[in-house]
Structures are given as C-alpha cells and as structure tokens.
N, C-alpha and C positions, 0 to 999 in steps of 0.2 A: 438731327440724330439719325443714323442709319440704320436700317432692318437689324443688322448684325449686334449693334449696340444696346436696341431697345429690346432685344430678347435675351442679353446679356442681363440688362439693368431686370428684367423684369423674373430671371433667373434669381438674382441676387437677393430681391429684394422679398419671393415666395420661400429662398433659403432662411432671410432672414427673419419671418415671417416664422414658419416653421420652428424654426431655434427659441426665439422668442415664447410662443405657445409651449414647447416642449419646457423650456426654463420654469415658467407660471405654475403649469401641472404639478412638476416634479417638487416644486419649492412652496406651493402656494396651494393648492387645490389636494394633491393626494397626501399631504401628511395631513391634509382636516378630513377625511374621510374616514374614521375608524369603525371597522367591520368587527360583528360579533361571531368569532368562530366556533366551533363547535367540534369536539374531539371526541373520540370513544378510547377509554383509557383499560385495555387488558390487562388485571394484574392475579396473577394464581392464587395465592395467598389471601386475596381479598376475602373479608367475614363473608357469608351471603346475607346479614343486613345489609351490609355497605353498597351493595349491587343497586348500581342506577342513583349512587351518592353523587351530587353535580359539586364542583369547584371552581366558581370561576376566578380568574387570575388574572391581577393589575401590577404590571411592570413598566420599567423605565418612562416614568410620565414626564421627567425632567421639564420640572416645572420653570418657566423663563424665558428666556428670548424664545418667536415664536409659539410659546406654550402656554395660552394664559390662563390665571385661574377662574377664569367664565369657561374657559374647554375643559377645564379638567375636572370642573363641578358636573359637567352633563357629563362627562363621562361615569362618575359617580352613580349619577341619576340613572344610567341607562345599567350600569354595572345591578345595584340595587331592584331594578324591575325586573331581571335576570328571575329573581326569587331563588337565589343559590342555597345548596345544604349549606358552604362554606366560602370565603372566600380569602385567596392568598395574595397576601402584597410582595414580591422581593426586588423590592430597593430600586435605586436611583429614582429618586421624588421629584428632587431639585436639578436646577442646570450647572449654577453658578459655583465657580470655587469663593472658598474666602470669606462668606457672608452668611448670617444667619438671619435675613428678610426672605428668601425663598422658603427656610424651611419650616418658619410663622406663617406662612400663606401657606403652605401646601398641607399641615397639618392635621388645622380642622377641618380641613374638608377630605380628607381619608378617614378624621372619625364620625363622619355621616353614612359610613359603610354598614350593609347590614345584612345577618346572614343568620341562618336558624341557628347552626352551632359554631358560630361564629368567627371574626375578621380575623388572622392573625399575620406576620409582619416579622421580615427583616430589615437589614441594612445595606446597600449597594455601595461603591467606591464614590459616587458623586455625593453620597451622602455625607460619607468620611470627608470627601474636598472638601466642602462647604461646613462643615466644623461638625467634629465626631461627638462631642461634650451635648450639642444644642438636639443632636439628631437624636443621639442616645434618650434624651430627657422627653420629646415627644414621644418616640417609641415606647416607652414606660407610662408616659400620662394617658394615651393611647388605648392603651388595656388590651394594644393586640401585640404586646410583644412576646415573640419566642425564641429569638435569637440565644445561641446555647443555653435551650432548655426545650423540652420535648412535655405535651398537653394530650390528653388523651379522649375522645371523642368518641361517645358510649351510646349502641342503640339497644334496647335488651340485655343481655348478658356479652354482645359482642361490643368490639373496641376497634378502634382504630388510631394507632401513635402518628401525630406529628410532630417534627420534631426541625429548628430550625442556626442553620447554621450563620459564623461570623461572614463578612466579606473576606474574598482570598488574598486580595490585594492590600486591602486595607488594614485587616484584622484577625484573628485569628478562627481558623473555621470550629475546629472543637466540635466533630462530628459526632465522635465515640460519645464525648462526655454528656454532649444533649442527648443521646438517647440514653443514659446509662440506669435510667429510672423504669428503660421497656423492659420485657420477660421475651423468651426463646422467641418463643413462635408469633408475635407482636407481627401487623404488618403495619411497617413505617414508611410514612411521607416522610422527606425531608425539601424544606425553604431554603435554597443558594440562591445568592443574585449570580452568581459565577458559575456557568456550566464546567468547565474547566474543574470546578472543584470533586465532581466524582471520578477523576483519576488521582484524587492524593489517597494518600495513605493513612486508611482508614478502616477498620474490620465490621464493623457496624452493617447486619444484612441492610438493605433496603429496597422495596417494592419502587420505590419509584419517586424522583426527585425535580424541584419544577424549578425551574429557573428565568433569568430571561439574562440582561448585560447587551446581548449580540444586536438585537432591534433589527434580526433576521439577514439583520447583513444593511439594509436599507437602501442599495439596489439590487435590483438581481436581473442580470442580464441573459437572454433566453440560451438556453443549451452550456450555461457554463455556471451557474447560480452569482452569489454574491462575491463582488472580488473583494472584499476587504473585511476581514471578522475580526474583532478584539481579544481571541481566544489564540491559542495555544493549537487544539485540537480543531482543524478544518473540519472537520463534520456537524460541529457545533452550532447549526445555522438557527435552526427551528424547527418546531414538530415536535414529533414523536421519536427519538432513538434509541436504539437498543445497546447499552454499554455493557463492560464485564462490571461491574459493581450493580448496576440500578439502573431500571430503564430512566430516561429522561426525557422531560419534555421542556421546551422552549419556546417562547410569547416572545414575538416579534416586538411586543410591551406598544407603548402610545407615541415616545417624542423621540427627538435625536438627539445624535452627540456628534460625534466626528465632523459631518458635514448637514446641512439643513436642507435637506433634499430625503424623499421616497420617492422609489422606481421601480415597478413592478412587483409593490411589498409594503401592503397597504400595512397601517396600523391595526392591532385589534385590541378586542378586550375575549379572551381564551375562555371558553365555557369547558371545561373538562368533565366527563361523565364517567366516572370508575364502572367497571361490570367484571364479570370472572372470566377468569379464564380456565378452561380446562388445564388440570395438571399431566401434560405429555408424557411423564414417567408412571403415572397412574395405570 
C-alpha cells in the first residue's frame, strides 16, 4: 500500500471513527443524562407568600422505546428528593400510538410523585395516540388531575389558582372554562402540554403557563438553535418567554419523539422557583 493510500485509509477510518462516537452520544449516552435545572420564575402579581414557592416540572417522558420504566422511576426518585412546594406533569407519558401497556406502566409510577401541596397533571397528544379512554381513567385515579378544571393552593389568607388545560391537538383546550371558578385579581398558573396553545383565543388573564410538547427542539445546533419544533410559533423552544397573553415556560421534558437522538439539549427535570416581581407601572 502506498504512503498516499495508508493516509487515505487512515483519514477514513478516524472519520469513521469519529461518526461512529458522535452517533453513540447523540443516540445513546446524552438522552441518559438528565440534568436538573433550575429557573427563577418573575411574576408581578405573585402573593408574597408565594415568593420562593419551587415547582418542579415532569414532561414528555414518552415512556417506550429507549425509555424504560427503570429510567423513568429514578427519574421519579430524583424528581421527589427535589422536595418541591409542587409539582406539574404536562403530558406525553407514553411513546407508543394504539396500546394501552405503556400507559399501565407509566402510571404508577407518576403516582409515586410527591409534593407538599401537591402532584397535578394534564394530557399531551401521545397520550391521546395511545388511547384517550385509558389515559383519561389514570389521570382521574391519579388524584392529580386538572385538566379543564382550576384547584387552588392556599398559604395564609393568600392563594394561588392553577388551573389546567385539554391537549390543542388532541382535545379541547377550554381555558376560560377551567379558570372560571378564579375571582379578578387571582394569579393563575395554567398546565398545556402545547405551548402553541397561549396564542388561541382565550381572555382568561394569566401569570404564567408551563408547558413542554417541543423536547427543546432535541438538537440544537450552535448559532442557529433547534432546526425542527413541532409548534406553530418558532420561538417556542424552551425557557422562559415572554408572550402577549402569559409569560411561558418550557421543559425540554425527558424522552423523544420525532427522531431518538439529543444534541446539544440535554434532558431535564425543570425546578421552577416563583419570586415577585416589581410592578413597573407602580
């Protein structure tokens, strides 16, 4: 073999080399890595009991291929030593369309959640795939469902509504109607699995609405973010945004959907900490 060939071959072979490793990470290694993040949530309105109230928040765990339910128990487990005031589920549990075995596995172990004033829960679109009838009936046995219907969460004489909507895709949101139990100056959480959904048409104020659906994008390539979101609105990635209806926040959530690969977009589980915010018209 010649000089010229064996630095070909040996080219080839640290490319392929290379690819190889990058495949592993992206498919294998960084979607098991889930990071606990941590957010400081400004909202005006906020009680000042409520100041320094922590939420942590479990989305898109799509329980199923690659997601099993030994991962999704520690994740549980780590969710829980959290020691949250509260904590919010919004939707996609399960992977699989068509079957209701993922959503008997993934059930009891979201009701091993535990939280001072407690776990509450909506529905996502992969929930509706995999049968709305069976999803429905866990959420209910559950005792953390809020899906159109709004619960209110009391420290002192102050309050705090949340209040939790249907899937956009799947079902009906009926935002008005779940809060329609709060008074004027309430300040309201609202549970979408669908960030998308506070640009419908809806008059209901709200402080601030958590979501997840996007799973951050699940790569994000540097200087351009995620090329591929399942929304509507391109800003919808994750974080913290600022919309005309409600600020919104967004959980990159645990598993995937589209494609089984993370890239520069680790998984988390979202610790959110409310605190006030000065009112700027004041």
């Amino acid at each position: 073999m010649s000089l010229i060939s064996r630095r070909a071959a040996l080219r080839l072979g640290a490319c392929s080399l290379a690819a190889a490793l990058a495949g592993s990470w992206t498919v294998l290694i960084e979607p098991s890595i889930v990071l606990i993040n941590r957010y400081q949530i400004p909202l005006v309105n906020l009680p000042p009991a409520f100041h320094g109230f922590t939420i942590a928040q479990l989305t898109d765990l799509h329980l199923g291929v690659l997601v099993s339910a030994a991962f999704i128990s520690k994740v549980v487990e780590r969710t829980n030593a959290l020691r949250p005031d509260a904590i919010f589920c919004t939707g996609d549990y399960v992977h699989a369309k068509n079957t209701t075995e993922e959503i008997d596995q993934v059930w009891p172990l979201l009701m091993r959640l535990r939280a001072r004033h407690g776990v509450f829960s909506v529905l996502g679109n992969h929930d509706h795939w995999a049968d709305t009838e069976r999803s429905l009936y866990w959420l209910e046995r559950s005792g953390q469902n809020i899906r159109h219907q709004c619960k209110t969460l009391e420290r002192g004489k102050e309050r705090l509504v949340l209040g939790g909507a249907g899937d956009l895709w799947e079902d009906r949101l009926l935002i008005d109607q779940a809060f329609a139990a709060s008074e004027e100056n309430d300040c309201r959480l609202l549970l979408s699995h669908n960030p998308d959904s506070v640009d419908t048409a809806f008059k209901t104020p709200l402080a601030l609405t958590v979501s997840g659906h996007t799973h951050g994008g699940q790569v994000r390539l540097p200087f351009y973010g995620p090329p591929v979101l399942p929304v509507q609105n391109k800003r919808y990635a994750s974080g913290l945004i600022a919309t005309e209806k409600s600020k919104l926040f967004i959980s990159r959530g645990i598993g995937w959907a589209i494609y089984p690969v993370r890239c520069n977009c680790f998984p988390e589980i979202a610790l959110l900490e409310l605190v006030r915010q000065p009112d700027a018209r004041a």
